[in-house]
C-alpha positions as CSV (number, residue, x, y, z in Angstrom):
1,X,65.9,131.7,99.6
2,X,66.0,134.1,102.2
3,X,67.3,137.1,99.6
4,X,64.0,136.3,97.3
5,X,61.8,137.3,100.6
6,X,64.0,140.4,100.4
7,X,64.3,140.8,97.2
8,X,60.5,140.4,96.8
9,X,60.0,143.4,99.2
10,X,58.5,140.9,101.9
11,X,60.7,142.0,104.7
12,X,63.9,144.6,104.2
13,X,67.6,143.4,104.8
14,X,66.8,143.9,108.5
15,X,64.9,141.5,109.0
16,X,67.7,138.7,107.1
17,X,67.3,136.3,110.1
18,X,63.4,136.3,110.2
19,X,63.8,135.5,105.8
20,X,66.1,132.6,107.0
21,X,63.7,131.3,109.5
22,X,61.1,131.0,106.7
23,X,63.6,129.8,104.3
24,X,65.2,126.9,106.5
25,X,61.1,126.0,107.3
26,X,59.9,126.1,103.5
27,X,63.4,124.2,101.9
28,X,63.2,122.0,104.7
29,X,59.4,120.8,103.8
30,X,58.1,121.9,106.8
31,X,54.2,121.6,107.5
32,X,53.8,125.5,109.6
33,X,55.9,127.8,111.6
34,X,54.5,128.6,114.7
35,X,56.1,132.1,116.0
36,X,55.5,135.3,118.5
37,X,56.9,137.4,116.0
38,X,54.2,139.3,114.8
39,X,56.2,142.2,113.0
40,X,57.9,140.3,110.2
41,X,56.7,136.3,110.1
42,X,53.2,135.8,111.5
43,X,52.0,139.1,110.0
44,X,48.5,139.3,108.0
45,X,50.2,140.9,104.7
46,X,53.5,139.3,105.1
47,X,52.0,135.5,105.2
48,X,50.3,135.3,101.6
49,X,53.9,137.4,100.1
50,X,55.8,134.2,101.8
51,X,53.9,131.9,100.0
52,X,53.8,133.4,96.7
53,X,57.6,133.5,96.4
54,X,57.6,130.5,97.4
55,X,55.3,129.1,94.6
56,X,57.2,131.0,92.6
57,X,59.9,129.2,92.9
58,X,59.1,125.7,93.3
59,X,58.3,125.3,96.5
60,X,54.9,124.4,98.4
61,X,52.8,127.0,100.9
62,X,54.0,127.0,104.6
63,X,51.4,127.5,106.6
64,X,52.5,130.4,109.3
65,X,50.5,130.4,112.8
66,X,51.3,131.9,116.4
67,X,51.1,129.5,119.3
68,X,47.4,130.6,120.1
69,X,46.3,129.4,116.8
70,X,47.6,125.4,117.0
71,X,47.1,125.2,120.9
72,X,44.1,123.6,121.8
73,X,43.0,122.7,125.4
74,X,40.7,119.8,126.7
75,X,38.6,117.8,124.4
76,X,38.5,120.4,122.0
């Protein structure tokens, strides 16, 4: 999975242990990744190119997030 992210042009080979972080999450049936790493996982452009290879081959969206986005405080 993680050589159809490269592959696909989502991230180069640089980046192969970021593509097997989102690979392990999507083939695992994982609900989100929550992640600092802005560069090559939670990244604006990258996010929707994860998810289309992912459709594209079987496989449901994963929802990708950094901690400030699923972290709530008090009663909200």
């Amino acid at each position: 999975m993680r050589w159809l992210y490269i592959n696909s042009g989502v991230v180069t080979k640089n980046s192969l242990e970021d593509a097997l972080h989102v690979a392990v999450a999507t083939v695992s049936e994982c609900d989100l990744i929550v992640s600092w790493n802005f560069k090559h996982i939670v990244h604006f452009d990258k996010i929707p190119k994860y998810n289309a290879v992912n459709v594209l081959n079987g496989y449901d969206h994963i929802g990708i997030y950094s901690p400030l986005e699923v972290i709530h405080y008090g009663n909200s």
